[in-house]
C-alpha positions in Angstrom: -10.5 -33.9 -0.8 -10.9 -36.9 1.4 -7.2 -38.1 0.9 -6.2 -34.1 1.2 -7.8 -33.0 4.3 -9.8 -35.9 5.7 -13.2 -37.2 5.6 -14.6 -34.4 7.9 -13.4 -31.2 6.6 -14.2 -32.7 2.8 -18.0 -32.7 3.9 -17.7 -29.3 5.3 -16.3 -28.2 2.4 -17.4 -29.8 -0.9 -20.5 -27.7 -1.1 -18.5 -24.5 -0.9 -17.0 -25.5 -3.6 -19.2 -26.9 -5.5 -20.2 -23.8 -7.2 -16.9 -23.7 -8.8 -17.0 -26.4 -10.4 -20.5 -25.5 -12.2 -19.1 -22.5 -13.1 -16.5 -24.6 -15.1 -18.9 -26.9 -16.5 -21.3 -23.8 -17.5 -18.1 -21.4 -18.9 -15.9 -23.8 -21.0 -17.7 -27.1 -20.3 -13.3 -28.6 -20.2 -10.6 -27.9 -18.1 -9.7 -24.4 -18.7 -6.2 -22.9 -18.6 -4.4 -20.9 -15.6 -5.4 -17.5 -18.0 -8.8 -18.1 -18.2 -9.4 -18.9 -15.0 -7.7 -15.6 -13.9 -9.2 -13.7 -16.1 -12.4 -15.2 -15.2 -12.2 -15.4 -11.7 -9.0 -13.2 -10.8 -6.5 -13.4 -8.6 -9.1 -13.2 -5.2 -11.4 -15.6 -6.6 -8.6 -18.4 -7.3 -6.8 -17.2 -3.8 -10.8 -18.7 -2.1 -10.7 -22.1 -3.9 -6.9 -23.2 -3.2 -7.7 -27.0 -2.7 -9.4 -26.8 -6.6 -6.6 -24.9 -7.8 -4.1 -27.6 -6.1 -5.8 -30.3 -7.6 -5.9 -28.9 -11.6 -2.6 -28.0 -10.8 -1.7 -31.8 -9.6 -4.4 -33.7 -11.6 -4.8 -31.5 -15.0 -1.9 -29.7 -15.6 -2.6 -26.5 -14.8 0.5 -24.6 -14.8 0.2 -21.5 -12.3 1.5 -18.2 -14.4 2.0 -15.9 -11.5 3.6 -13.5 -14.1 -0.1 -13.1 -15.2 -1.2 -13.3 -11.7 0.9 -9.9 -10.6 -0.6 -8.3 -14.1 -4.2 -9.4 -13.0 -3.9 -8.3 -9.1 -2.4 -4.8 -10.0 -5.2 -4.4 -13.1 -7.9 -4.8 -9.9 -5.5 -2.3 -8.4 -6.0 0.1 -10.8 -9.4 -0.1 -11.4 -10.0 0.0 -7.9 -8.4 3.8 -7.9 -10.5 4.5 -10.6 -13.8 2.9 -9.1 -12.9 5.5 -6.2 -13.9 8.6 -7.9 -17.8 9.7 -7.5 -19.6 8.6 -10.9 -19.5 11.0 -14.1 -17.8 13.8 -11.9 -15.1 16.4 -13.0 -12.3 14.0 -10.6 -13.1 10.6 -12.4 -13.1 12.6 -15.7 -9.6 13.8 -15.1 -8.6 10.4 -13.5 -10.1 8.4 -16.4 -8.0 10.8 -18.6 -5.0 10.5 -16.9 -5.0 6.7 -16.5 -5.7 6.7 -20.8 -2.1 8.2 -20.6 -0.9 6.1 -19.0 -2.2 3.4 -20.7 -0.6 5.0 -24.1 2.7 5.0 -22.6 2.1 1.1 -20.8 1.3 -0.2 -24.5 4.2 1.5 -25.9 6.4 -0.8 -23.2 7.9 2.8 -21.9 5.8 1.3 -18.4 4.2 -1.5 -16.6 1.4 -2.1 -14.4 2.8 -1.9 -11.3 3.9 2.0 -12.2 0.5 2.6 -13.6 -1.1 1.5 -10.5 1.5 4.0 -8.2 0.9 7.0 -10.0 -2.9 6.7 -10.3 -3.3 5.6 -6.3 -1.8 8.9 -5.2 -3.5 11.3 -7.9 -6.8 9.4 -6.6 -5.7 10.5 -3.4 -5.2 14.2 -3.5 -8.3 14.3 -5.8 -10.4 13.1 -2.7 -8.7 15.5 -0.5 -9.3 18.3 -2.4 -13.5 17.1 -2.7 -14.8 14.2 -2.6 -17.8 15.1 -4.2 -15.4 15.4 -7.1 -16.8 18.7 -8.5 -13.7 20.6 -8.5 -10.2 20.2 -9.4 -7.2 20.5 -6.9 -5.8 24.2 -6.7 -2.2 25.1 -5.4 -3.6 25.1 -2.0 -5.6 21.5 -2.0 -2.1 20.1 -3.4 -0.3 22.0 -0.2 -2.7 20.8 2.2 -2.1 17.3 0.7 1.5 17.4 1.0 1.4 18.5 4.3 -0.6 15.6 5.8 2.0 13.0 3.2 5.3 14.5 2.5 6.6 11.5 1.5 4.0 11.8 -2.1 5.6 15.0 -3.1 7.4 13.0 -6.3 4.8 10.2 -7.0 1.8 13.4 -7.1 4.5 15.1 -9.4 3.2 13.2 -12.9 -0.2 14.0 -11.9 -0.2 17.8 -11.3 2.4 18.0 -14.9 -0.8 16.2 -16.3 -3.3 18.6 -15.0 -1.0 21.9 -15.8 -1.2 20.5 -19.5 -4.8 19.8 -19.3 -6.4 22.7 -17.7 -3.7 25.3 -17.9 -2.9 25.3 -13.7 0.1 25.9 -12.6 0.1 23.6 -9.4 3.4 22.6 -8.1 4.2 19.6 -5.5 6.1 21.5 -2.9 6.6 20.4 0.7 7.2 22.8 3.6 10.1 21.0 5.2 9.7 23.1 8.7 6.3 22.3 8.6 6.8 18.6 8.1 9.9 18.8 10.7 7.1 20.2 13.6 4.3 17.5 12.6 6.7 15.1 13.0 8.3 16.1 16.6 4.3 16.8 17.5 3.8 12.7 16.2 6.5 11.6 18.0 6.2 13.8 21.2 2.5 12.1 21.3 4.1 8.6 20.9 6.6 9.6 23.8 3.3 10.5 26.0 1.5 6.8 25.2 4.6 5.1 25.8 5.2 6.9 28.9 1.5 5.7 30.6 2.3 2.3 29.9 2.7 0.2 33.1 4.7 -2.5 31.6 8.0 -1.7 30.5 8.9 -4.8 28.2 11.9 -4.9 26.2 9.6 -4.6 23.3 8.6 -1.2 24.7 12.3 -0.1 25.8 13.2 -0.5 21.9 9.9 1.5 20.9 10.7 3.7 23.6 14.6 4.3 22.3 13.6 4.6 19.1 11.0 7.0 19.3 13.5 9.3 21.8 16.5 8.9 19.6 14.5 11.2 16.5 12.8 13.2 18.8 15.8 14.0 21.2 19.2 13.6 18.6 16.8 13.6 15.0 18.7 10.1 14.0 16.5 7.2 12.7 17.3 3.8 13.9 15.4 0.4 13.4 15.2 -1.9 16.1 17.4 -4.3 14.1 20.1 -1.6 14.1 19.2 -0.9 17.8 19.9 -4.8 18.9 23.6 -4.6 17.2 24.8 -1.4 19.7 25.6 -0.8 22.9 23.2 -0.1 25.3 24.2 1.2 29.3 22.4 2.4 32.0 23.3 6.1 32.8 21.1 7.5 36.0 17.8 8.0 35.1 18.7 7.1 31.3 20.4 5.3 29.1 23.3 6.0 26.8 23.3 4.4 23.0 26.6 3.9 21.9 26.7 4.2 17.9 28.5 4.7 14.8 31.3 6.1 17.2 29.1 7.9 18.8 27.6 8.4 22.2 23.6 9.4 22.7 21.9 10.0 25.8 18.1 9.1 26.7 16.2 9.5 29.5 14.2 6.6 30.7 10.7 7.0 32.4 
């Protein structure tokens, strides 16, 4: 640690770690390997003791798996969705039951992890929207109300609601008003317009916000600020006109 990161920061921080090192003595009482530490520790717990880690990786051998590492991180992941359902409710019931189908179809190789994780975090979701007490089940309306506040979770929800139709004989069906959505989102970005508009300094940081946001609310096209910096921009009164994709679009400016 001295030769690492100097005589000063060593003191400050050999009693920090310390307790790692115990733990290693006390747990395998030898250098352990990258698994067992992760498994051990996970992912979190080897991210706090880096300088350790660096120095069984430099001194010991200790080859990094970070194939295991993804695997352990989105396991916490999971568990984390399922921790999110109140205790021996009807919701962590039907979440519990849903992740053991998951699982089925995980150790059959037909998923991974990572997919596991992405279905359960959304079906977590709606199930706290629809109570977080977690005494009832979503109905058609819960999954509507859902949907309306994210659009964007009509597919990954989809597996979920199948799931429940099997299981308790619903009928629910992920189903996005799409003139509803189109009005939130003009209400979001007319809001955005209104904050933008009360700022007193106009940066070129807030003229690209500022362009962005009017281009979807004004002509309904969606361009990054990377796209932005690669067109045309003039001064046109008390505006500006965008020049793209052979087009021309005009914007006011506040």
């Amino acid at each position: 640690m001295i030769r690492t990161t100097g005589p000063h920061k060593a003191a400050l921080k050999i009693n920090h770690f310390w307790s790692f090192f115990i733990e290693l003595d006390q747990t395998w009482a030898r250098i352990p390997s990258y698994v067992e530490l992760l498994h051990h520790f996970g992912a979190e717990g080897l991210r706090r003791v880096r300088l350790p880690m660096r120095w069984l990786h430099e001194e010991k051998g200790v080859e990094p798996d970070y194939q295991a590492k993804r695997v352990d991180s989105e396991k916490r992941r999971i568990q984390a969705s399922l921790r999110s359902m109140p205790p021996a409710s009807l919701s962590e019931k039907a979440l519990q039951a849903y992740w053991q189908q998951l699982e089925v179809r995980r150790a059959a190789g037909k998923t991974s992890h990572t997919s596991v994780r992405l279905a359960l975090r959304p079906a977590a979701a709606l199930l706290l929207h629809t109570d977080r007490m977690g005494k009832r089940l979503p109905n058609q309306g819960d999954v509507d109300s859902y949907l309306s506040a994210v659009p964007g979770q009509a597919a990954s929800v989809t597996g979920f609601t199948n799931f429940l139709n099997r299981l308790y004989a619903t009928t629910l069906t992920p189903r996005v008003d799409k003139k509803r959505v189109r009005k939130q989102r003009k209400e979001q970005l007319a809001r955005t317009m209104t904050k933008l508009a009360k700022c007193t300094e106009q940066s070129e940081e807030w003229r690209e916000r500022w362009i962005v946001t009017a281009m979807e609310y004004f002509h309904g096209k969606k361009v990054s600020k990377r796209t932005l910096r690669q067109q045309t921009i003039e001064l046109s009164g008390d505006g500006v006109r965008l020049h793209m994709e052979g087009a021309t679009y005009w914007l006011p400016i506040t």
